[in-house]
N, C-alpha and C positions, 0 to 999 in steps of 0.2 A: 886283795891278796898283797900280801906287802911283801918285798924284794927277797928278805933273807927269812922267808917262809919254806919250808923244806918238808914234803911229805916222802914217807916212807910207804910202798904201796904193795902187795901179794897177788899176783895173778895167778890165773892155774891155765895153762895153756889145752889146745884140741886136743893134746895128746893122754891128758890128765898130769901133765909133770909141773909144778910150779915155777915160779919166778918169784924175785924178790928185788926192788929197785927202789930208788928214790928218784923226784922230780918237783921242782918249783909246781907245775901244774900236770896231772896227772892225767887228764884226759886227752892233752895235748902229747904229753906221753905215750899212750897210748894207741893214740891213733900213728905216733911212726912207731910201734910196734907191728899194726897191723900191716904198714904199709911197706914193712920188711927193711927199714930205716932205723930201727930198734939195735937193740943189744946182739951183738952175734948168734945168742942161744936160743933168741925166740925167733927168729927165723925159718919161717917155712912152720912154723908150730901154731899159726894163730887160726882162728878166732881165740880172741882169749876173753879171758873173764872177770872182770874184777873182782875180788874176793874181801878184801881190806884193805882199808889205811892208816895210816899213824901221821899225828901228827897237827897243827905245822909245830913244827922242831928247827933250832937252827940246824945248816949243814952239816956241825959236824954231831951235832944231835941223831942225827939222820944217817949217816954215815955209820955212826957208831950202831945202832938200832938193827939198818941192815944187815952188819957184819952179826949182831946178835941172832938174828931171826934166818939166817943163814944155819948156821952153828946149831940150830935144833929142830929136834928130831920130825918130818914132816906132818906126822898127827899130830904135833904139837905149834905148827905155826900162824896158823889161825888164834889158837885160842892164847898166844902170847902176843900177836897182833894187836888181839883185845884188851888184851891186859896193859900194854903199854903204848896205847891212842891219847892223845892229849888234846885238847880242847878249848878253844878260846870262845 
């Protein structure tokens, strides 16, 4: 994994509500999700689940990606996930 690799990643938390984040490494990510070190909104909402990722993207590729997949509508975040995962 090389330095300015940036994934963009979808979880759907215990409650059924999603998330939308980026991180250099995602499973590391993840586990301070679990471990309530995560983002304010996943808090007290985990186990979570990975759903998808995009990416690796630069930051502000990334950046830009979340702020997209935020912005649309939730039956549709998954299948824009897909659409815009990139691949080395």
């Amino acid at each position: 994994m090389e330095e300015d690799e940036w994934y963009v990643y979808l979880l759907e938390c215990q409650d059924g509500t999603l998330y939308t984040g980026i991180a250099k490494d995602v499973e590391r990510r993840i586990r301070q999700h679990e471990e309530g070190a995560g983002a304010r909104y996943t808090r007290g909402r985990g186990p979570f689940r990975l759903l998808a990722t995009a990416g690796p993207l630069s930051q502000g590729e990334a950046l830009q990606c979340e702020r997209s997949v935020k912005r649309v509508r939730r039956a549709d975040k998954l299948e824009y996930m897909m659409m815009h995962s990139r691949r080395r």
